[in-house]
C-alpha angles and dihedrals in degrees: 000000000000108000133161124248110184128014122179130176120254109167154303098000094335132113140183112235136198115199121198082247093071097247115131139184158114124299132189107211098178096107084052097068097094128131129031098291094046086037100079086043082067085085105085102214075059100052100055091054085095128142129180101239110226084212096051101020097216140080113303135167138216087266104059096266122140142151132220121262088226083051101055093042084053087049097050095037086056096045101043084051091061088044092050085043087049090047093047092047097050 
């Protein structure tokens, strides 16, 4: 099962993240707040406010919100991907 291990905040909407896989990087999570619970976390100072739940193993917030490890992988695979694209083309 995917979990996530270490989480620490970056910047603007961004976090470093540590699977149990071994896979680590950077994700924007900006485009994910989306819907009432995601909507107060909007508010950065909100938003940093992050832990790994030992129960979930993954990102959650003071308000219940969480996402899902597989989720945030997706997420920073896809994301590295358009970086590594952008870096090709220029």
């Amino acid at each position: 099962m995917l979990e996530i291990v270490r989480a620490e905040y970056v910047a603007d909407y961004r976090v470093r993240v540590r699977f149990n896989t071994g896979e680590e990087g950077i994700v924007d999570l900006r485009e994910a707040l989306w819907g009432p619970v995601f909507e107060p976390l909007k508010e950065p100072a909100a938003f940093r406010r992050f832990s790994v739940s030992d129960v979930l193993h993954t990102i959650c917030w003071e308000n219940g919100a969480d996402l899902a490890p597989e989720f945030i992988r997706d997420r920073m695979t896809e994301q590295r991907t358009q970086q590594d694209r952008l870096i090709a083309v220029s």
